[in-house]
ZAMARGU-4260 file (C-alpha; in steps of 0.2 Angstrom, whole numbers, plus 5000, padded with zeros to 4 digits):
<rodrens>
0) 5008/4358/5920 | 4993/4372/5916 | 4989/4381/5900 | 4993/4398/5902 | 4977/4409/5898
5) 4977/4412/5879 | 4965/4405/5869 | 4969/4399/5852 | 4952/4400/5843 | 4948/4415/5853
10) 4955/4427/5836 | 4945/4438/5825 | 4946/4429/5808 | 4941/4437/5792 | 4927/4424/5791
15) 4916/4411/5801 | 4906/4399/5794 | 4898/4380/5798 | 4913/4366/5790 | 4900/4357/5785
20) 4909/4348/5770 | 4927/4349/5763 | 4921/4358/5746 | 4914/4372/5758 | 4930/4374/5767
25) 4940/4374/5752 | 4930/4387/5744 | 4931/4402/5756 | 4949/4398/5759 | 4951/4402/5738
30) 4942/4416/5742 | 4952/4423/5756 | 4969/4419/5745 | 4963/4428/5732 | 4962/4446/5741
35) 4976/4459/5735 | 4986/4464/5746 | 4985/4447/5758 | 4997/4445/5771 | 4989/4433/5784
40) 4970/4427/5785 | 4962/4418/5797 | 4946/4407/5795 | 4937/4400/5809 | 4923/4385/5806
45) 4912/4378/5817 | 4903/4360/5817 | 4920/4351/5809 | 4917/4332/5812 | 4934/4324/5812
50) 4930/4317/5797 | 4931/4332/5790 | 4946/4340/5800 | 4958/4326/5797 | 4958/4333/5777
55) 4973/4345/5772 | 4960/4359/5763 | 4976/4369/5755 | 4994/4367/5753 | 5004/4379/5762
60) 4988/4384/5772 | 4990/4379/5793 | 4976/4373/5804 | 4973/4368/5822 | 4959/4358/5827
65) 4949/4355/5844 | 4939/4338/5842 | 4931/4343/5859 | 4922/4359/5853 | 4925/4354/5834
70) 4931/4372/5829 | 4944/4374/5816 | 4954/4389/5812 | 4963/4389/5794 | 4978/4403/5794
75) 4979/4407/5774 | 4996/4414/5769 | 5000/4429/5758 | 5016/4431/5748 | 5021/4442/5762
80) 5019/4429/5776 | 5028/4415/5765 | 5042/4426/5763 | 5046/4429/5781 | 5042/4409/5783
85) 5056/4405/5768 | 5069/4418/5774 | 5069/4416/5792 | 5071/4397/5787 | 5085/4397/5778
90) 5094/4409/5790 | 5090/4397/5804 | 5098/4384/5794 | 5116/4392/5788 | 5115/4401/5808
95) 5114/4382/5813 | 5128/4378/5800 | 5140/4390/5807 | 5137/4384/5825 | 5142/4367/5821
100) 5123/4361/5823 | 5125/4348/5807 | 5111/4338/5814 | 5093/4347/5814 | 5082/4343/5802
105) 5066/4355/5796 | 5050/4345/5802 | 5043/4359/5793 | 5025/4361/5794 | 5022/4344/5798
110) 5004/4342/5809 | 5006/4338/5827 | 4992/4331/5837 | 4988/4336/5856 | 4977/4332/5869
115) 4961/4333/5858 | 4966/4339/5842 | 4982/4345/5829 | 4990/4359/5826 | 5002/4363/5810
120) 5016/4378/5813 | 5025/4388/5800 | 5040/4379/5803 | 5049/4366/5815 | 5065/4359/5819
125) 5071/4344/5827 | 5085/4335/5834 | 5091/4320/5821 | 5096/4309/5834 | 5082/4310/5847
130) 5088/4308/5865 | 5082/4295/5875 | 5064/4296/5882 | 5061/4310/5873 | 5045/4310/5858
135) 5051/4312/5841 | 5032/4319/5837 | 5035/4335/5844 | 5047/4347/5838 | 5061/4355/5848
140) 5059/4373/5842 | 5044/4380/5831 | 5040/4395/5821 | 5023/4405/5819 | 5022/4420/5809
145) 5008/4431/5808 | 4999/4450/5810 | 5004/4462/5823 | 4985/4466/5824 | 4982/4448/5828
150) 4996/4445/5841 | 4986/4436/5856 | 4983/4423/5841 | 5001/4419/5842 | 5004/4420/5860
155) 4990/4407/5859 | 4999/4397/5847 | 5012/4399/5858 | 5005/4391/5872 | 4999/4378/5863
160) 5015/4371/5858 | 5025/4375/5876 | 5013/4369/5888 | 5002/4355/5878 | 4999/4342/5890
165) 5005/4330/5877 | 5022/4340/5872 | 5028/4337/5890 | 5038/4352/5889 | 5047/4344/5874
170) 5043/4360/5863 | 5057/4372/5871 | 5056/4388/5862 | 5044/4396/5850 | 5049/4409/5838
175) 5035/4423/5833 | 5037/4434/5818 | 5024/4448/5819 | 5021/4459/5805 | 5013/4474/5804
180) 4997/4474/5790 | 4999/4495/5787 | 5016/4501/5789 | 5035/4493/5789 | 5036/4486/5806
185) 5041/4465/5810 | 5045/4460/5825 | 5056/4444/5830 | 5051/4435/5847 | 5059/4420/5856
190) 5044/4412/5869 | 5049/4400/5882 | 5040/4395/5897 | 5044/4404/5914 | 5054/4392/5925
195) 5054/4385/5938 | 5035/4391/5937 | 5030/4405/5951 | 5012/4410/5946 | 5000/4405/5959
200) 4981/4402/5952 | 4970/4393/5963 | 4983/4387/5973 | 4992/4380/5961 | 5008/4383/5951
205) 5005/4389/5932 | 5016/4390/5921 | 5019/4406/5908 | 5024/4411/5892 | 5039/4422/5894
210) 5048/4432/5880 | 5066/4429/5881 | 5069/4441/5864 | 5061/4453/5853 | 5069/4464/5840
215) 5059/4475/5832 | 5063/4482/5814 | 5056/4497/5807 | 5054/4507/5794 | 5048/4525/5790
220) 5037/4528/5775 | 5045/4533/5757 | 5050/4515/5750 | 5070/4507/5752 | 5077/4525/5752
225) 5070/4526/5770 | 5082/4518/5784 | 5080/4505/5793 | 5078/4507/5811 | 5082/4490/5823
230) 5078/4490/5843 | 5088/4483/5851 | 5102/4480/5837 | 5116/4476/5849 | 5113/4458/5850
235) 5110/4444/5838 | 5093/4434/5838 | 5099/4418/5848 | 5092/4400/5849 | 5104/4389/5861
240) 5111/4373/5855 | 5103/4364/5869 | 5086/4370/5866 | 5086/4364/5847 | 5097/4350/5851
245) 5093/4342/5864 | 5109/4340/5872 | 5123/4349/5878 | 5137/4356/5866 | 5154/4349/5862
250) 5167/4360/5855 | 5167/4369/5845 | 5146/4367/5843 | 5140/4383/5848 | 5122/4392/5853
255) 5113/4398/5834 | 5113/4416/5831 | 5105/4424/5818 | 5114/4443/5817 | 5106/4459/5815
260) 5106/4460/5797 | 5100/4444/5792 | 5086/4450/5802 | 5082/4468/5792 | 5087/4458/5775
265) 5071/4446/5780 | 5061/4461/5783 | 5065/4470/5768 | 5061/4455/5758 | 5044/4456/5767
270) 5041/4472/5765 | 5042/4471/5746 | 5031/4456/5745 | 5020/4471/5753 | 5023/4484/5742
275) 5026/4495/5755
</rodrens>
């Protein structure tokens, strides 16, 4: 299986710098928390021994390594981005509850190595029972949160978890929560990988990402007294049981479904953690 053509650490970060010690990382990621107004922040070093990349610089910050070009990108929450990571969390969770998926468990933001390197999501779930011949390092479904502005960097963090050569296709869907820096604007994806896989590149079969669902949720200007606007709102936002389990359903399990309103109650949340 080929890597679709996003590249991860292709993003335009806030800052760049040499990650030529731990006490240098941690510093300007203090710095980049510390901004007003900080949604999500990315940070891109260069020259990271593994040494060095192995650390964990700051809680609730996410990284992803490449040991073959030793680059590191740090993505640096805000209150807004923890929000929508906390919210869509526990919605996921009492979704799953009422579908009669009692046995997933939150892998959180537990880090995942790859071919040459690690990558650490928003959020992850698992199968408890883990089938046979299937890895329990790799998480069945995953979440990534970030800007609008900066939604090839997701896409690319997409990739990364669908078509990793390590994963073996064992990653089945990522969610992507995109929100909007400027206005009230979120949007919900579900990512997949195309199949059976039909894009030819070089004579050979390569797999894409594919957006199963996006829901945006919107909101004109003028505070809560504004309404809310969701395209499409005629469906829930749907995760099926065998993608986070594993296996196939027995009655009464059903697919997870996160309705419509959950969805604008997550983005209003956000968008008070943004002032906006």
């Amino acid at each position: 299986m080929e890597i679709p053509d996003f590249d991860t650490f292709d993003v335009e970060c806030e800052r760049e710098a040499i990650g030529s010690s731990v006490k240098s990382i941690r510093a300007i990621l203090d710095t980049l928390r510390a901004k007003p107004g900080l949604v999500t922040a990315y940070a891109k070093f260069t020259n990271v021994p593994a040494d060095i990349a192995k650390q964990k610089f700051r809680k609730g910050c996410q990284q992803l390594y490449d040991a073959a070009t030793q680059l590191l990108i740090v993505t640096v929450p805000g209150l807004a981005h923890d929000t929508a990571v906390g919210k869509f969390t526990w919605f996921f969770t009492t979704s799953c509850q009422t579908a009669g998926i009692e046995l997933v468990i939150p892998t959180s933001s537990a880090r995942v190595h790859g071919v040459q390197g690690y990558k650490e999501p928003d959020g992850s779930w698992s199968p408890e029972e883990v089938p046979t011949g299937r890895n329990p390092i790799w998480p069945s479904v995953v979440l990534e949160v970030g800007l609008s502005e900066s939604r090839r960097k997701l896409r690319a963090d997409a990739a990364w978890w669908l078509a990793n050569a390590n994963s073996a296709g064992q990653v089945n869907v990522v969610i992507l929560i995109s929100i909007n820096r400027a206005v009230a604007e979120i949007i919900f994806e579900s990512v997949v990988l195309e199949q059976p896989p039909t894009h030819l590149r070089g004579g050979r079969k390569q797999s894409r990402l594919q957006t199963r669902q996006s829901i945006k949720v919107t909101r004109p200007p003028g505070g809560t007294s504004q309404p809310i606007t969701t395209v499409p709102s005629t469906l829930p936002f749907t995760i099926t049981f065998e993608e986070i389990m594993c296996r196939s359903p027995i009655p009464p399990e059903a697919d997870m479904a996160i309705p419509i309103a959950a969805l604008e109650g997550i983005a209003r949340n956000v968008w008070k953690a943004q002032g906006l």
